[in-house]
C-alpha positions in Angstrom: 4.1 -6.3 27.2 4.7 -6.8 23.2 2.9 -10.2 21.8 3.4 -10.5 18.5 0.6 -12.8 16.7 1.7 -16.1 15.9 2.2 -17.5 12.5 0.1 -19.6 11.3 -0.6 -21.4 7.6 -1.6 -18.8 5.2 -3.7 -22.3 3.3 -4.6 -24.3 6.1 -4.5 -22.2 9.5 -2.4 -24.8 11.5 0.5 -23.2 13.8 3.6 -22.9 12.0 7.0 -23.3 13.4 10.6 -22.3 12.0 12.8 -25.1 11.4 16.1 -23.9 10.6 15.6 -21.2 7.4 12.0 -22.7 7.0 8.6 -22.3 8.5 6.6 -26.0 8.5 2.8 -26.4 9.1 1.6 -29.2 10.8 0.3 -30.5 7.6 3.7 -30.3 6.1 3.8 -27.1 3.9 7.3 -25.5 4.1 7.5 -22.1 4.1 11.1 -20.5 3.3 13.3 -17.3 5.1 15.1 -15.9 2.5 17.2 -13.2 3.9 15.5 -13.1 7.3 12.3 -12.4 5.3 9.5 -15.2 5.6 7.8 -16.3 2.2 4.8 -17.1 2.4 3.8 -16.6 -1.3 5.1 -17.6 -4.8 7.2 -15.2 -6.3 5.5 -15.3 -9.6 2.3 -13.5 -8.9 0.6 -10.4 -10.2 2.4 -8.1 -8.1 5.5 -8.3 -10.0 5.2 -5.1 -11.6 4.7 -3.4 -7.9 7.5 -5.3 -6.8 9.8 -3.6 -9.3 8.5 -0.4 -8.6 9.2 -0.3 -5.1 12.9 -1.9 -5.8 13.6 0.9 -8.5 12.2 3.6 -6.4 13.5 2.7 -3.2 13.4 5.9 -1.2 11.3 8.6 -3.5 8.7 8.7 -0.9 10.0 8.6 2.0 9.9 11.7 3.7 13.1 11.4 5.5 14.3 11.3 1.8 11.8 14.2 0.6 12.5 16.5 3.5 8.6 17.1 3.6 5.9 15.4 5.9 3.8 14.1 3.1 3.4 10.6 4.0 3.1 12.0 7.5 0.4 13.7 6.5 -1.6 11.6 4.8 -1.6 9.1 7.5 -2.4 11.5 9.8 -5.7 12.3 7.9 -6.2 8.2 7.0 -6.3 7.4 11.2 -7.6 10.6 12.7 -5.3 13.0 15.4 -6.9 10.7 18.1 -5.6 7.2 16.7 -2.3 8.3 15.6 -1.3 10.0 19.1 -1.5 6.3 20.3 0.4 4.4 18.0 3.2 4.0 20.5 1.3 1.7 22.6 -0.1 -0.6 19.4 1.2 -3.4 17.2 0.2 -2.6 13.7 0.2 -4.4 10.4 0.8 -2.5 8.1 -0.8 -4.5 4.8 0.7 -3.6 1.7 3.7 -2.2 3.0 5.6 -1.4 -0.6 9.2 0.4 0.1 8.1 1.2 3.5 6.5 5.1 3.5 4.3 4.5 6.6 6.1 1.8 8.1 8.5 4.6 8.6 6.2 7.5 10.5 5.5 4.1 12.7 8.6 3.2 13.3 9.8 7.0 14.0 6.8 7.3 16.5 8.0 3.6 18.3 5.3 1.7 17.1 5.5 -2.4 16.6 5.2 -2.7 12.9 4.9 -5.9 10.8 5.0 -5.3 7.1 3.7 -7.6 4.8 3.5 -7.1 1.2 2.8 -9.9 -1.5 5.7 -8.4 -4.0 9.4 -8.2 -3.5 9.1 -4.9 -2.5 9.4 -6.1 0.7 13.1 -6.6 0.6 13.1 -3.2 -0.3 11.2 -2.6 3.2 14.4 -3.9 5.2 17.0 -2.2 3.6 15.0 0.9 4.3 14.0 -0.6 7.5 16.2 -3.6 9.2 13.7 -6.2 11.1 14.4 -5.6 15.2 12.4 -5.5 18.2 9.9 -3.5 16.8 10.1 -4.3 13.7 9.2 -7.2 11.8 8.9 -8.0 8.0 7.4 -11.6 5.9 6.1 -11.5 2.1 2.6 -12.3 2.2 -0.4 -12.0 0.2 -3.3 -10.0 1.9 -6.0 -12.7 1.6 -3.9 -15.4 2.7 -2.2 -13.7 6.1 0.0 -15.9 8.0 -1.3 -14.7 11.4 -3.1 -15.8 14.1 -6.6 -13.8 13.6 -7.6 -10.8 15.7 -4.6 -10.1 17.3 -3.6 -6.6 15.8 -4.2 -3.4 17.2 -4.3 -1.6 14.1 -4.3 -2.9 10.4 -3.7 0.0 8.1 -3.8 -0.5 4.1 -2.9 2.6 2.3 -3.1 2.8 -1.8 -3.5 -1.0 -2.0 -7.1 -2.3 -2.0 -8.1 -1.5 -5.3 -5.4 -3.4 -6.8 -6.4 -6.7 -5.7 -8.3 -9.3 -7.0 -11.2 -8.6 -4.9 -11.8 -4.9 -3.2 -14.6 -6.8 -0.8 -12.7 -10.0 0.3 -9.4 -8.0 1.0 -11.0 -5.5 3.7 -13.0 -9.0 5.1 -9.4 -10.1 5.6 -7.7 -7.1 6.6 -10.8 -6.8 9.2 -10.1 -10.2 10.3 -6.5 -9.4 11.8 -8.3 -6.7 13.8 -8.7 -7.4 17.7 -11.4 -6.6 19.6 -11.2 -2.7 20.2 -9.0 -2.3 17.4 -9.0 -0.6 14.1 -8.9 -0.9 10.5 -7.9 1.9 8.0 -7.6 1.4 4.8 -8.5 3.6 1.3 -9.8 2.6 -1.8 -10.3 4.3 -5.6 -13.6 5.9 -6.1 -15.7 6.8 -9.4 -14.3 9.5 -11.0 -15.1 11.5 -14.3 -11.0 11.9 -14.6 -10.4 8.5 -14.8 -12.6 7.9 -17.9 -11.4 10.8 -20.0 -7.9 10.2 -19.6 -8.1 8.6 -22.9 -4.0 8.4 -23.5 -4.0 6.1 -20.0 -6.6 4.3 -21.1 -5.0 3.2 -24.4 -1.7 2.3 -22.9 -2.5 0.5 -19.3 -4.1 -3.0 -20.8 -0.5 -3.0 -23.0 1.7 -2.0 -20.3 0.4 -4.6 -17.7 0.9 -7.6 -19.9 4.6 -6.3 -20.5 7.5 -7.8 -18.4 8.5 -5.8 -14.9 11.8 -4.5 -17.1 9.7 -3.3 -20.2 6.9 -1.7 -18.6 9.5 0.1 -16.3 11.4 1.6 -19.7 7.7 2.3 -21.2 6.9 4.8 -18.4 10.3 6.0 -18.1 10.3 7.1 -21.5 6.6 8.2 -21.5 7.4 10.2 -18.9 10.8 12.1 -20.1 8.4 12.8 -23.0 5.6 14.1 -21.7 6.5 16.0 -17.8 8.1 18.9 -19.7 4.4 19.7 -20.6 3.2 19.6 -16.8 6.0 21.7 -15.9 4.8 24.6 -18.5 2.0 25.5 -16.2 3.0 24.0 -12.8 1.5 26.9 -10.6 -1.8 27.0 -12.6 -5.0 24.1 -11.6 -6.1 24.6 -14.9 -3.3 23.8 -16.5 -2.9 20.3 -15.0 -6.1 19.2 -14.9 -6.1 20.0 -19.4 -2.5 17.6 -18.9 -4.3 15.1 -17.2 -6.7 14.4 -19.8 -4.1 14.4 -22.9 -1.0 13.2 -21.0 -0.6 9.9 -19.8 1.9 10.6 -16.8 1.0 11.9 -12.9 2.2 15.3 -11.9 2.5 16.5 -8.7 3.3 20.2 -9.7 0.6 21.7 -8.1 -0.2 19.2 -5.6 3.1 19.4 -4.1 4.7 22.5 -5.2 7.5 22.0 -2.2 9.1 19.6 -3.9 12.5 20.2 -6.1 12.5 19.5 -10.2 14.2 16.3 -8.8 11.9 15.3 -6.8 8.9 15.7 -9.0 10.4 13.9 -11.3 11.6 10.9 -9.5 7.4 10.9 -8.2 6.1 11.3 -12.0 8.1 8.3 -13.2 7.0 6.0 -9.5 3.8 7.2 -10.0 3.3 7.2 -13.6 4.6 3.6 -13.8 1.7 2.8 -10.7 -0.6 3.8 -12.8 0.1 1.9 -15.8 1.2 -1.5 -15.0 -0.7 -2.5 -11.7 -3.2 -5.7 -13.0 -6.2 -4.8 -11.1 -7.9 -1.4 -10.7 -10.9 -1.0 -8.9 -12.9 1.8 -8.1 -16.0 1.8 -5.3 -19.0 4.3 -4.7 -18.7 6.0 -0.9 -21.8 4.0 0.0 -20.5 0.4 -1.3 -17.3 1.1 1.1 -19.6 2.0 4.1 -21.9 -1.0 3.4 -19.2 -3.5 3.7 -17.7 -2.1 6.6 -21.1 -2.0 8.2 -22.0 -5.5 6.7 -18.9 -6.8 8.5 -20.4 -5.2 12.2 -17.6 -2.6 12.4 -18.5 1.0 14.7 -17.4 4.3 15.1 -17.3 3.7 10.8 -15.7 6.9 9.4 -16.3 7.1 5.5 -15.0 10.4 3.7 -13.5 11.5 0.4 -9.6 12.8 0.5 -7.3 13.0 -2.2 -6.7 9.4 -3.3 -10.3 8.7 -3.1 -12.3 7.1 -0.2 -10.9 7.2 3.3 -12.2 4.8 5.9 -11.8 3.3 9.1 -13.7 1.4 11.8 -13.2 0.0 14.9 -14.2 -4.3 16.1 -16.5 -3.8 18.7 -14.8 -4.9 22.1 -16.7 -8.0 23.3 
């Protein structure tokens, strides 16, 4: 039988109770529902720039939008065949939820979801993804979960990690919602040569993510009308790309997803363009400083590798 975790204070971890269109603590911290949606976090915070992402760019990677299984893919590789043929039968948090591209392959596979993400973007998640039995949605900020602890069967955090305050203290929490037997996926930015010679996105990013949501939104948009013409040139050829990405401050996905339509890659350049630019915090780890904390933290079955985004990991709470 479904047992969702119970809400607790994100600050004090007393039980929480709704009361009307608020949650209250014991301790007497109110908690609004705005639009069904629990709040459980100011909405001034340095996810605002993520937030308008995810609310401009709605559906762009979806893949019932796309037509092509690439976030299908991708979490396929992030959890292993095993894991994801028994998704049915778990409740999952997924952390970091943005418009809602995994909570999707969860939902279509009758998984019990509950996204959480610190930005608006979650409002973006319901009318993607309307909160039902399955299905449940609250604005929360990762290292201050609302949850009782250790009562998820999977907590998956894809593309989020790295842009938190603290890389180490958000997989402690993330780990902490895991149950006994459960796991924890998550992936995270690693050192890279490319990162430090794309000297255009180097320049820009410390200007753009002190910039209001609206102007760093036009910035990208216009950066990228600019300079995409010049990925397109070559789109077939590696090369090519990899000589854009050191002189061009936009993301292509050309080559790396040549399925796509001229639509399509554009609508991804300017989402993930504008990622790239604006988010506050960037952090990048070393394979072996990932494996250390999840074996620091007592996890098994620890699977550490290197995919296309960078570091994939998960590992399982030992069942006793």
């Amino acid at each position: 039988m479904k047992v969702w975790p119970k809400w607790k204070d994100p600050y004090d971890g007393s039980e929480i109770h709704q009361n009307g269109s608020v949650f209250v603590s014991k301790s007497g911290n109110i908690y609004p529902i705005e639009d069904g949606i629990p709040r459980f976090v100011k909405h001034l915070n340095y996810s605002q720039a993520f937030g308008k992402q995810w609310n401009h760019y709605q559906v762009t990677q979806l893949d019932s939008y796309t037509g092509e299984p690439i976030s299908e893919k991708r979490l396929k590789l992030c959890l292993g065949e095993d894991l994801f043929k028994i998704i049915k039968s778990t409740i999952i948090l997924d952390a970091g939820c943005g418009a809602g591209r995994f909570t999707e392959i969860f939902l279509k596979y009758n998984a019990n979801v509950m996204s959480i993400d610190m930005s608006e973007a979650i409002e973006t998640n319901q009318r993607n993804f309307p909160q039902n039995n399955n299905h449940r949605i609250a604005q929360a900020d990762i290292l201050n979960l609302p949850f009782a602890k250790r009562k998820f069967d999977l907590v998956i955090c894809l593309g989020v990690v790295q842009h938190t305050p603290s890389s180490e203290k958000t997989i402690y929490a993330l780990y902490d919602q895991v149950k006994p037997g459960g796991t924890v996926v998550f992936d995270h930015y690693v050192y890279s040569f490319s990162h430090y010679t794309h000297i255009l996105r180097l320049f820009l990013r410390p200007i753009l993510k002190r910039l209001s949501p609206d102007k760093g939104l036009r910035i990208t948009e216009l950066l990228t009308d600019i300079f995409l013409p010049l990925h397109k040139i070559g789109r077939r050829s590696y090369l090519w790309q990899l000589i854009m990405k050191l002189i061009t401050p936009v993301t292509s996905y050309y080559y790396d997803y040549p399925e796509l339509s001229d639509e399509l890659q554009k609508e991804w350049a300017l989402l993930d363009t504008h990622d790239a630019l604006t988010d506050y915090y960037k952090h990048f780890k070393t394979r072996g400083q990932i494996f250390q904390i999840m074996n620091k933290l007592g996890m098994k079955n620890i699977i550490c590798e290197y995919g296309s985004t960078g570091i994939r990991a998960r590992g399982m709470r030992p069942d006793y």
